[in-house]
C-alpha positions as CSV (number, residue, x, y, z in Angstrom):
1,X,-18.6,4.3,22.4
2,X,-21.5,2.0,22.7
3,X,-23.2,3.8,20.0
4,X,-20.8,4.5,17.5
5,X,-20.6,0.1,17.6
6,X,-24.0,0.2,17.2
7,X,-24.2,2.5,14.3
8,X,-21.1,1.0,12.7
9,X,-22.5,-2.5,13.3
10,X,-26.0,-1.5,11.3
11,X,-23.9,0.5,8.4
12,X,-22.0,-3.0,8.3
13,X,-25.3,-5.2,8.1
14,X,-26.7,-2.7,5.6
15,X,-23.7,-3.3,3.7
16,X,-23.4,-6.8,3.5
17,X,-27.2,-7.0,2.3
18,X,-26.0,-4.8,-0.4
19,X,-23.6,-6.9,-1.6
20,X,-25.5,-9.7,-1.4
21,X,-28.4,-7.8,-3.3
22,X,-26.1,-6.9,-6.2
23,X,-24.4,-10.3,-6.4
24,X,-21.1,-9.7,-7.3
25,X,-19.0,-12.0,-9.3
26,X,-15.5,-10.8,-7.0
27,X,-16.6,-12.9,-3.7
28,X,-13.9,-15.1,-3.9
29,X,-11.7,-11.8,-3.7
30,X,-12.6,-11.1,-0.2
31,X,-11.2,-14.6,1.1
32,X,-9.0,-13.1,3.6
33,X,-9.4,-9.4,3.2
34,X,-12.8,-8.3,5.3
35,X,-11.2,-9.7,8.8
36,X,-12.5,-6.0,10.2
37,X,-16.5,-6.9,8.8
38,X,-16.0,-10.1,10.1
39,X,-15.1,-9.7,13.9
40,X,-17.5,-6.9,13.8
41,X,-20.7,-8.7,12.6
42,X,-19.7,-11.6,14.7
43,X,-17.3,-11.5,17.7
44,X,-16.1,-9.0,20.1
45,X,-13.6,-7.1,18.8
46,X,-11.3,-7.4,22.5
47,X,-11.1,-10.6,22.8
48,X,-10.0,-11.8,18.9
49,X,-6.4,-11.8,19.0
50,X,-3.2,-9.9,20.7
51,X,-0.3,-9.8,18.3
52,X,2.7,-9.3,20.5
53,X,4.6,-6.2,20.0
54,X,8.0,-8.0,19.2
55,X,9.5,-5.1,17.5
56,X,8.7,-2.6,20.0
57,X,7.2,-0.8,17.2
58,X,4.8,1.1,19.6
59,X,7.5,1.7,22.3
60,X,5.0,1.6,25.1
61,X,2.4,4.4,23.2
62,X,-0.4,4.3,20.9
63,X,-0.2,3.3,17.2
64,X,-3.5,5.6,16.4
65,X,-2.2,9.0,16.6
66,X,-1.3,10.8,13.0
67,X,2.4,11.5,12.6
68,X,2.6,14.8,10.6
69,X,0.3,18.0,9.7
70,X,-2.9,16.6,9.0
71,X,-4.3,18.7,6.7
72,X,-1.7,17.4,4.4
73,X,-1.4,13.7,3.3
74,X,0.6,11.8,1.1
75,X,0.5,8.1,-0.6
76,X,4.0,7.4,-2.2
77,X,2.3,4.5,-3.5
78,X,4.4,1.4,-4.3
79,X,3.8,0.0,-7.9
80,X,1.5,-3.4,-8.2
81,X,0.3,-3.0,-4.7
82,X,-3.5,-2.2,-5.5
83,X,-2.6,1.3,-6.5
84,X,-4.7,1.1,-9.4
85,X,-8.0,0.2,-6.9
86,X,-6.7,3.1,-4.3
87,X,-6.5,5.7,-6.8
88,X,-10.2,5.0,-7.4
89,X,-11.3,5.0,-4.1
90,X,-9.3,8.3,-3.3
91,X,-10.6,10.0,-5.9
92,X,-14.3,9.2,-5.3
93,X,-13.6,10.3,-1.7
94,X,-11.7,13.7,-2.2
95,X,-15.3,14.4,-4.5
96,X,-17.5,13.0,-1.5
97,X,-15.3,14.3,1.4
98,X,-14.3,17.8,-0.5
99,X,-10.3,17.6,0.1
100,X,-7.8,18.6,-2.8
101,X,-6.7,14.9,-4.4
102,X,-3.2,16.3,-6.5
103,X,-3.1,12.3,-9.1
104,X,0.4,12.4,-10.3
105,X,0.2,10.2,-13.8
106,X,4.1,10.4,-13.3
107,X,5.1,6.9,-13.3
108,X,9.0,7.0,-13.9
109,X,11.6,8.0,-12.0
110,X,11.0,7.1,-8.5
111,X,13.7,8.4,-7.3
112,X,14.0,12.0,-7.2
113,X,16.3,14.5,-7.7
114,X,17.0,17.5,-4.9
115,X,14.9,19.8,-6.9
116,X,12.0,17.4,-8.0
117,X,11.6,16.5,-3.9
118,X,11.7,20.6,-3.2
119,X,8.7,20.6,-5.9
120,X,6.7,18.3,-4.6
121,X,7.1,19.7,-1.1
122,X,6.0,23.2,-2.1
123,X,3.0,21.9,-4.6
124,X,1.8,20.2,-1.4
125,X,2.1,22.8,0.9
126,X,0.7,25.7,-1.8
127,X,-2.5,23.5,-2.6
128,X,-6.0,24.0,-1.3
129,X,-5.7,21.9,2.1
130,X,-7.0,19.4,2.9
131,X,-5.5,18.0,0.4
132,X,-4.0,14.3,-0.5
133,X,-0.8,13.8,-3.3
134,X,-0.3,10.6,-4.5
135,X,2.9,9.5,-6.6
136,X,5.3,6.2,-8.0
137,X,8.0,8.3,-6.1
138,X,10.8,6.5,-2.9
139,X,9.8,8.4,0.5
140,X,10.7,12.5,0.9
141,X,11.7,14.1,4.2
142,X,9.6,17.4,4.0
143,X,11.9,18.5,7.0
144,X,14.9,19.0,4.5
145,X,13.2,21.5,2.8
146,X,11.7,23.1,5.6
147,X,7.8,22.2,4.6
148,X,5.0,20.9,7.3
149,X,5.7,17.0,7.5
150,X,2.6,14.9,6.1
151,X,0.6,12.4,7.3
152,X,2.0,9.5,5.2
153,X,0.1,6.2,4.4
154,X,1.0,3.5,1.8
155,X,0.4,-0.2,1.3
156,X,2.6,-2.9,0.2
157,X,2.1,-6.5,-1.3
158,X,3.7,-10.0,-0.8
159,X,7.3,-9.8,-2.2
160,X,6.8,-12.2,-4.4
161,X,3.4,-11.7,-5.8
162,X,4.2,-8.3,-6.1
163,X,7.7,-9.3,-8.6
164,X,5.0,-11.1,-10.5
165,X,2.7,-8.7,-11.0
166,X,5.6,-6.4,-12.0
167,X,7.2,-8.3,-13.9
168,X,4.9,-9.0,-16.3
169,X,3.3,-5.5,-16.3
170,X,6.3,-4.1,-17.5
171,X,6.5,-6.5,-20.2
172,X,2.5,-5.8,-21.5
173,X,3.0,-2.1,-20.9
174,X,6.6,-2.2,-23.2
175,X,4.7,-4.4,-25.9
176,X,1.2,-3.0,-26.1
177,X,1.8,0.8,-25.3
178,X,6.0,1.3,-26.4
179,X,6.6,2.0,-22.8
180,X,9.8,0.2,-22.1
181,X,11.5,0.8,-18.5
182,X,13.6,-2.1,-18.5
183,X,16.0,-3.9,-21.0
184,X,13.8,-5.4,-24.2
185,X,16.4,-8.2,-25.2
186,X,14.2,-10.0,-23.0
187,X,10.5,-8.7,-23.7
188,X,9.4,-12.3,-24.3
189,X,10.9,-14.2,-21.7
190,X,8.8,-15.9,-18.2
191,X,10.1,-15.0,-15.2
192,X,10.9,-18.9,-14.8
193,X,13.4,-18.5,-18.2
194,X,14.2,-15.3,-16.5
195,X,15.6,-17.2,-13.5
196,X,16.8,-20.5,-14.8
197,X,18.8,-18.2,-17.4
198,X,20.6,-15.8,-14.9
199,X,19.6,-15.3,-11.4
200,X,16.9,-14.9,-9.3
201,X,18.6,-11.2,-7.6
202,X,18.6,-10.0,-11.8
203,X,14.9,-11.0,-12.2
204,X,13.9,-8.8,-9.1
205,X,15.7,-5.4,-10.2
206,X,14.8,-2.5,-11.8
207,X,16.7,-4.3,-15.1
208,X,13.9,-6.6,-15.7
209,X,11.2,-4.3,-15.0
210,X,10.6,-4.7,-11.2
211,X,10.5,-2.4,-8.6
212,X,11.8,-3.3,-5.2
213,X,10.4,-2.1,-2.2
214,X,12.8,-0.6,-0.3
215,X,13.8,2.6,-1.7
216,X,9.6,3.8,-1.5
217,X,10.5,3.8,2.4
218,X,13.8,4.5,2.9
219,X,14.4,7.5,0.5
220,X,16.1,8.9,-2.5
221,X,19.3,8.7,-1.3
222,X,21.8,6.4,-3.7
223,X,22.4,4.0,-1.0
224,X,18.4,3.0,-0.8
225,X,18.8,1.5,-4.1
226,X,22.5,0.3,-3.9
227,X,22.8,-1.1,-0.2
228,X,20.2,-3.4,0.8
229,X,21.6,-4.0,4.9
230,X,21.0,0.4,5.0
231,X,17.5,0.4,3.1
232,X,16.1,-2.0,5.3
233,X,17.2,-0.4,8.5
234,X,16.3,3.3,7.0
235,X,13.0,2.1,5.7
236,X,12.2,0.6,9.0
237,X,13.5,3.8,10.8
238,X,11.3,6.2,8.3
239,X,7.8,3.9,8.8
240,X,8.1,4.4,13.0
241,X,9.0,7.9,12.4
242,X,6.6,9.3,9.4
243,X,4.7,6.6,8.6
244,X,0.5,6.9,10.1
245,X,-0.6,3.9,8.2
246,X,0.9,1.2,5.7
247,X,-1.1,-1.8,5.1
248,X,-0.6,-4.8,3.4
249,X,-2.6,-6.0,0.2
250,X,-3.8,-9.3,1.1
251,X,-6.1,-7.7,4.1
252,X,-6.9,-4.3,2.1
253,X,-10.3,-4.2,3.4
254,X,-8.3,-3.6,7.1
255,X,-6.7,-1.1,5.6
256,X,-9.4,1.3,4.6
257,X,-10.9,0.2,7.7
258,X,-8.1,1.6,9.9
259,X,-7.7,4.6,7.7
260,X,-11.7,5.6,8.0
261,X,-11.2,5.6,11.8
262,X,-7.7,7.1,12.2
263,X,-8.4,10.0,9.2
264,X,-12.1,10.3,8.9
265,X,-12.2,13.1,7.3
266,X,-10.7,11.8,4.4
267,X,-12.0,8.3,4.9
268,X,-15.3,8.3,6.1
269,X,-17.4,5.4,4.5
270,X,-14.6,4.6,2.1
271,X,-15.0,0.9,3.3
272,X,-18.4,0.9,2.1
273,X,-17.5,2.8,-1.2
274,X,-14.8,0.0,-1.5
275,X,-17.2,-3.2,-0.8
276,X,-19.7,-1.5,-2.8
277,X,-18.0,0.0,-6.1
278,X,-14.4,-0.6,-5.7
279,X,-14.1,-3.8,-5.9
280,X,-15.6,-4.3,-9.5
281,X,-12.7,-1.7,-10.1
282,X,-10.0,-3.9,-8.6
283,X,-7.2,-5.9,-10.6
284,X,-8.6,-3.5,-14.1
285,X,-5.2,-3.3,-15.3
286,X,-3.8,-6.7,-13.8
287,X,-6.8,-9.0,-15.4
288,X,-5.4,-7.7,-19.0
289,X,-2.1,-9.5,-18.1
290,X,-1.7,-13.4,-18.3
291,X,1.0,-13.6,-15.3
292,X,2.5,-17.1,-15.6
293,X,2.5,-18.0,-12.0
294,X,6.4,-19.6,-11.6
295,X,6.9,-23.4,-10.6
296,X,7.9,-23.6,-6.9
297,X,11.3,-24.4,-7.5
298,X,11.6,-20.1,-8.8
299,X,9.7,-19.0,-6.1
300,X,12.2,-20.6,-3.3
301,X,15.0,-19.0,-5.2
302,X,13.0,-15.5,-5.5
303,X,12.2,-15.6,-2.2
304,X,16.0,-15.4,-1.5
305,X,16.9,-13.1,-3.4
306,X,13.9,-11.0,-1.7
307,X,15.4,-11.7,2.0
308,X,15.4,-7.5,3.3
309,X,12.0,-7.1,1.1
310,X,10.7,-9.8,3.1
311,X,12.2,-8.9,6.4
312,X,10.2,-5.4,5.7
313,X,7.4,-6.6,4.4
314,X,7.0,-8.8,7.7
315,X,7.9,-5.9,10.2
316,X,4.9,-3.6,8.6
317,X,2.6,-6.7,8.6
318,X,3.2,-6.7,12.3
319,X,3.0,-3.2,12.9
320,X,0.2,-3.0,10.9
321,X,-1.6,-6.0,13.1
322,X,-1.1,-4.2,16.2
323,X,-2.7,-0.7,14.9
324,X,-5.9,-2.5,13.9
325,X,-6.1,-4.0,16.8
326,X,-6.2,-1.2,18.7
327,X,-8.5,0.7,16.0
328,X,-10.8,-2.7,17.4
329,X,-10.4,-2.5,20.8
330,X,-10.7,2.0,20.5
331,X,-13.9,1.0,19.3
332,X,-15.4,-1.8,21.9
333,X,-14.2,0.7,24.8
């Protein structure tokens, strides 16, 4: 194990003199998002940190083993949570690493009908394996419908940035390309008039253009949309059952860093792809969108009405914590 250090320490070298070769104007986007580079290039990768396992999300085991058929893989990827940048990145590695990539352009519904789900399950399971499907769509059971279970992976955002980014997406898309998902009486207003003018729960919903969390990992069943005490404890449920690998935005660097040693024959070298090409890619869509960033008084009431998105989006920061710790530690043994 030695020498895989070794050789991962020298591709990381060899990649930071890269970036600093090409010079890239996104620096300041790697503030807190290449902790994995860092405690490589500098520390020992043991001794760093131990997040306690509060949740007993491992329940004594090993978060680094795959939880479904891998030859199969899917992303139910959560809108304005770097899906744009992933999509890139997967798409350059299913042409580098030779796996079938099946990009759904499908953006609306999410959730799915009986039939719909039965589809997806059997385009999955007829196509070339390996191979990756990627989809806006709430979480499927592929044991309903009898099908191999994949290997799922997906990665989520701060609540609140992620309303914002949403919010005012839907509102550029509506305008600019006459796709409107959400009622137009209020095409021009900020998410601050939004707020002050009804409530903060309103602003969040599907209503005003913005997709909550919850449903993309607790299902398509009504009550994922319509009971927010069931779709927190069903998403949590569904993550420690199906779930391989769900990051978190803010460290996405940690995230293709765990996936490239968990799944490396999907992954291989996508961190360097990332540093080295994605990252010119990232935000494309977003940096056409002025978001007015809300006064602090909207984010206190947002971040109420976001309580269970919160509550989940903490639990799979933990969890996710743990994993790459242990992808760190797998790899000073």
């Amino acid at each position: 194990m030695d020498l895989l250090l070794c050789t991962y320490l020298i591709g990381s070298l060899s990649l930071l003199n890269a970036l600093l070769v090409t010079g890239t104007s996104d620096s300041h986007m790697f503030d807190n998002n290449t902790l994995a580079l860092n405690i490589i290039l500098h520390s020992k990768p043991s001794s760093i940190f131990v997040y306690t396992d509060t949740d007993n999300l491992t329940q004594g085991s090993s978060l680094l083993a795959l939880k479904g058929y891998p030859k199969n893989v899917v992303y139910n990827r959560v809108p304005k949570s770097a899906s744009t940048t992933l999509r890139y990145l997967l798409r350059d590695q299913a042409a580098s690493r030779g796996f079938t990539i099946l990009n759904k352009e499908i953006y609306v519904p999410f959730l799915l009908p009986i039939d719909i789900q039965r589809e997806v399950a059997s385009e999955l399971e007829s196509a070339k394996a390996p191979a990756l499907y990627e989809r806006h769509m709430y979480f499927i059971n592929f044991d309903d419908f009898q099908k191999p279970q994949p290997v799922y992976i997906n990665v989520v955002r701060d609540p609140i940035q992620q309303v914002i980014s949403a919010y005012y997406y839907s509102r550029e898309t509506c305008i600019n390309e006459q796709r409107c998902y959400f009622n137009t009486t209020f095409v021009n207003e900020t998410l601050d008039e939004c707020v002050r003018s009804r409530s903060a729960s309103e602003c969040v919903s599907a209503s005003q253009g913005v997709s909550p969390i919850l449903p993309f990992f607790c299902g398509n069943l009504v009550a994922c949309e319509e009971n927010k005490t069931f779709a927190l404890q069903q998403a949590k449920q569904n993550i420690i059952d199906y779930y391989t690998v769900i990051g978190i935005v803010e460290e996405l660097y940690n995230f293709l860093f765990v996936l490239e040693h968990m799944m490396p024959k999907y992954f291989a070298n996508i961190c360097r792809t990332y540093m080295a090409n994605g990252m010119r890619k990232e935000n494309v869509r977003s940096k056409k969108t002025k978001n007015s960033e809300p006064t602090e008084t909207t984010k206190t009431l947002l971040r109420a009405a976001l309580a269970d998105e919160y509550a989940l989006y903490e639990f799979i920061k933990r969890r996710f914590n743990i994993q790459f710790q242990q992808v760190l530690q797998n790899l000073a043994i």
